[in-house]
C-alpha positions in Angstrom: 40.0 -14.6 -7.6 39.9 -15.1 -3.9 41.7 -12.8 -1.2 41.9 -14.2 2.3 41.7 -11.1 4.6 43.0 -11.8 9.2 44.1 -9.4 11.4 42.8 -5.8 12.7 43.8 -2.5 12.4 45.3 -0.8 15.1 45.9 3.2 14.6 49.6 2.9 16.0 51.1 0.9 13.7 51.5 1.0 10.0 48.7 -1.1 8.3 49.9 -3.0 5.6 47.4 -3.8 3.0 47.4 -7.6 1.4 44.0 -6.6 -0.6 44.1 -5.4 -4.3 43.1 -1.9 -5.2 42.9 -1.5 -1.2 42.7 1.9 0.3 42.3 3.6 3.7 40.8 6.9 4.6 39.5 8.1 7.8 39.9 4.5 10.0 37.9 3.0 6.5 39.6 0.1 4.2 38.1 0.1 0.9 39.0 -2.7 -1.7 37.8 -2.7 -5.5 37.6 -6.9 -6.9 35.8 -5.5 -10.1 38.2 -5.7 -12.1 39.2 -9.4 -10.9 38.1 -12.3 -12.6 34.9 -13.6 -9.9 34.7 -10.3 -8.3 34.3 -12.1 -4.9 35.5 -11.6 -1.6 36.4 -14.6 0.7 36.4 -13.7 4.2 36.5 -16.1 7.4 35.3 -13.9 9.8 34.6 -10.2 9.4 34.2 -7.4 12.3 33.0 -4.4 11.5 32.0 -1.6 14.1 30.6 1.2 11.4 28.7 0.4 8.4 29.8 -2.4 5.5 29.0 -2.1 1.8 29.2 -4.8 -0.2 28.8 -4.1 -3.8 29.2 -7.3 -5.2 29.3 -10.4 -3.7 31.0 -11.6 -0.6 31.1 -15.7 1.4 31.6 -15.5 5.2 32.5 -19.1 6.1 31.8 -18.8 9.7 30.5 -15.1 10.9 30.0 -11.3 9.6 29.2 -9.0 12.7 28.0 -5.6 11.9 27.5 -2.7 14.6 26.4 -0.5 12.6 24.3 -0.9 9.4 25.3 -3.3 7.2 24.0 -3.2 3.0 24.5 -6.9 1.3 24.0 -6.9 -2.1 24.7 -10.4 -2.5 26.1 -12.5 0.3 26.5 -15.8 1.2 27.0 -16.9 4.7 27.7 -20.5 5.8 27.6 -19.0 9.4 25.6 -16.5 11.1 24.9 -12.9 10.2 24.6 -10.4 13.2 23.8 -6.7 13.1 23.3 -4.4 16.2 21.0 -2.0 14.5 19.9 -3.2 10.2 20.8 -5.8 8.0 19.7 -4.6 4.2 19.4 -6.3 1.4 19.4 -5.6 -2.0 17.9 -8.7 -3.3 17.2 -11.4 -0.9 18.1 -12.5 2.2 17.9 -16.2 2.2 18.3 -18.6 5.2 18.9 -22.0 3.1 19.2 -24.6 6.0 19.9 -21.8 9.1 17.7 -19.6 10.8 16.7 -15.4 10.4 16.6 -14.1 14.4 15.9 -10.8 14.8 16.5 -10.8 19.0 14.9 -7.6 19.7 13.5 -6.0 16.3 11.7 -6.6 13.2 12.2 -8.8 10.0 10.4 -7.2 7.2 10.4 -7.6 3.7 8.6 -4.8 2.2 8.5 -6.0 -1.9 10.1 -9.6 -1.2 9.7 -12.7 0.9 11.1 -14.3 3.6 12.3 -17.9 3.1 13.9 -20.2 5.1 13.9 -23.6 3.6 14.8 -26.0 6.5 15.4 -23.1 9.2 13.3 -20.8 11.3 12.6 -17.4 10.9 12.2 -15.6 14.9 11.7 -12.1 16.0 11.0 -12.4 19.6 10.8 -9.4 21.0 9.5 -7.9 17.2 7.6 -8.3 14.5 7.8 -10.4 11.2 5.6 -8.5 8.3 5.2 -9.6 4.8 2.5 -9.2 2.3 2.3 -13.1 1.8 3.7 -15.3 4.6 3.9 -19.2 3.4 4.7 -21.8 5.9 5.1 -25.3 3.8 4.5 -27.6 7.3 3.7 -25.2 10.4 3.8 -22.0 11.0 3.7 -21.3 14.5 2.5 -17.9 16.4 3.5 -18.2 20.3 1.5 -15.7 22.3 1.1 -13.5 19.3 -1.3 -10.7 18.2 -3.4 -12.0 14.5 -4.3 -8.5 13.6 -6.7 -8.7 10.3 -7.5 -12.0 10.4 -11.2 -12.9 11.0 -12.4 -15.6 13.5 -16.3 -16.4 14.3 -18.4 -17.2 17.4 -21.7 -19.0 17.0 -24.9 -19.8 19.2 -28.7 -20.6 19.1 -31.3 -18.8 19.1 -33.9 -21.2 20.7 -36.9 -19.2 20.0 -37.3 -16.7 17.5 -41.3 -16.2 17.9 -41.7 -12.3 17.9 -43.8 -13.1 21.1 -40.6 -14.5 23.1 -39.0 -11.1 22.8 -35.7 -13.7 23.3 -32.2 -12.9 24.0 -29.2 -15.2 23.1 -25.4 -14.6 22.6 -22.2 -15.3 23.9 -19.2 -13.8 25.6 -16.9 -12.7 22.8 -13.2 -14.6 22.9 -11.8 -12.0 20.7 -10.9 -8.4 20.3 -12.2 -6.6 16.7 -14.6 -5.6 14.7 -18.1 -7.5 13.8 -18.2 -7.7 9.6 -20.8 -10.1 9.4 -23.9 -11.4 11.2 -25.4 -14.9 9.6 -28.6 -17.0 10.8 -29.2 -20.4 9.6 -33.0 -21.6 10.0 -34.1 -24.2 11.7 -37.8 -24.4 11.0 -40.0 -23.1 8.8 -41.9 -19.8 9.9 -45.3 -18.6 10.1 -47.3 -15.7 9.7 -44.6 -13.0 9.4 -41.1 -12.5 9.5 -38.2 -12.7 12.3 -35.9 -10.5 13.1 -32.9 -10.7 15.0 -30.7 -7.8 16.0 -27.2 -7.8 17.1 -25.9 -6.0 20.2 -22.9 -5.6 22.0 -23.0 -5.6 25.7 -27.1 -4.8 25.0 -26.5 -2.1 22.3 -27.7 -2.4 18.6 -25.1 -2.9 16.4 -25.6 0.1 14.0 -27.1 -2.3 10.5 -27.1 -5.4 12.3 -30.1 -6.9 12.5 -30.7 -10.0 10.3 -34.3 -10.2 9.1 -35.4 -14.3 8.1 -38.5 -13.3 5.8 -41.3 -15.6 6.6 -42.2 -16.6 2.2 -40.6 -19.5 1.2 -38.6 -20.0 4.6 -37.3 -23.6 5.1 -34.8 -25.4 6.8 -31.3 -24.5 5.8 -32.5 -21.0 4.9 -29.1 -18.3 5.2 -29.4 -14.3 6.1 -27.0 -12.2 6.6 -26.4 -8.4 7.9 -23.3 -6.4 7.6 -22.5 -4.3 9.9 -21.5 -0.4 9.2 -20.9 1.1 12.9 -21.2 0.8 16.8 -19.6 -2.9 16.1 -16.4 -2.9 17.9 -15.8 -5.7 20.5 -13.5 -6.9 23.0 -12.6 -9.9 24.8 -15.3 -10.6 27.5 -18.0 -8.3 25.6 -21.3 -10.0 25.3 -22.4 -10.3 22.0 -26.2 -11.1 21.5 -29.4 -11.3 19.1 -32.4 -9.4 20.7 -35.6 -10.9 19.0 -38.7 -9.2 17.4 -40.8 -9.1 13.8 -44.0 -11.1 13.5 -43.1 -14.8 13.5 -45.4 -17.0 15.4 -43.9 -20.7 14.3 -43.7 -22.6 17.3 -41.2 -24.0 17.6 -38.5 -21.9 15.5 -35.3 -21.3 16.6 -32.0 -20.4 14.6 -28.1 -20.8 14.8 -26.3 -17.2 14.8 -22.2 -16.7 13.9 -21.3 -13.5 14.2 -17.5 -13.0 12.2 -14.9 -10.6 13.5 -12.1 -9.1 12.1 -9.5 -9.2 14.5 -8.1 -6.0 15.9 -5.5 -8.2 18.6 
């Protein structure tokens, strides 16, 4: 069944109700389709300045605007749905060829996803945050923090004789926390074994050092040391390999990436 629904309710004048099983109470219209075959509600447009329930199902063809909370158990919108404060969903909230704008707070879908199949999904003044977010083309991050994600810097270590005492790094472009320091060998070594130790703006990095044990070293050879403390960076920090041990190849040198989980 389908019940067309125009007009607004003004305190002063009698409402007359054209909705089945419709009530009133305290400035509040309550209508019951249960019990009609489809149990659907067909509105055009629908205003609403406290909060709207809908139990069932309901089609908006062109807008539903909500200034308070509004829950949608199932709703289909072929316009736009607007809410000052929350829109809540009991199942899904699905943008089919429309967008999801959340002007100035959060989409989050706490158990769920977030779809939009030919639209866009924007929060720009908040936050989008989803266990899983898939983007089938692009997925695009203007000016945005990538919290948790881990990026890497690397550089060379020209010399890694013990004798050279060497120093070689980089400025760091990112903001985090160092997980992982790698070396990959350029040259065989000789006599003993090179060590090189991470530091951040010249101080160890607590487990850092990477030690490239002279037996059996070749070309290609991969170390690694993880890091437990003292290995939080920022943007700008200098991050560097101090080195010492007993290698004496000359020459030997190494490449260094040092992998950071990003805080910002």
């Amino acid at each position: 069944m389908t019940v067309a629904f125009t007009g607004f309710v003004d305190s002063t004048v009698p409402l007359k109700l054209l909705l089945p099983n419709a009530t009133i109470a305290n400035g509040e219209v309550s209508c019951d389709l249960t019990s009609f075959a489809g149990g659907a509600g067909l509105f055009t447009t629908l205003h609403a300045t406290g909060a709207v329930t809908m139990d069932t199902s309901a089609t908006v063809g062109t807008t539903l605007a909500v200034a308070g909370v509004s829950t949608l158990h199932a709703t289909n919108a072929v316009g736009a749905i607007t809410a000052t404060t929350t829109i809540t969903a009991g199942t899904g909230l699905v943008a089919t060829t429309g967008g999801v704008t959340a002007s100035a707070g959060n989409i989050v879908a706490t158990l769920g996803n977030i779809t939009a199949s030919a639209g866009n999904v924007t929060a720009p003044l908040g936050g989008v945050s989803a266990a899983t977010v898939t983007a089938t083309t692009s997925l695009v991050a203007t000016g945005a923090t990538i919290v948790g994600l881990t990026e890497s810097v690397s550089f060379s270590a020209t010399n890694i004789r013990a004798a050279s005492a060497g120093v070689f790094g980089v400025a760091s472009p990112y903001a985090g926390t160092i997980v992982k320091v790698y070396t990959w060998l350029n040259q065989a070594l000789a006599t003993g074994d090179a060590v090189l130790t991470a530091n951040i703006n010249g101080v160890a990095v607590t487990n850092g050092a990477v030690t490239i044990t002279n037996a059996g070293s070749a070309v290609g050879d991969v170390d690694v040391a993880t890091p437990t403390a003292l290995n939080t960076v920022a943007v700008g920090d200098s991050i560097s390999v101090a080195v010492s041990g007993a290698n004496t190849a000359n020459p030997s040198s190494a490449q260094v990436t040092v992998v950071i989980r990003r805080s910002a």
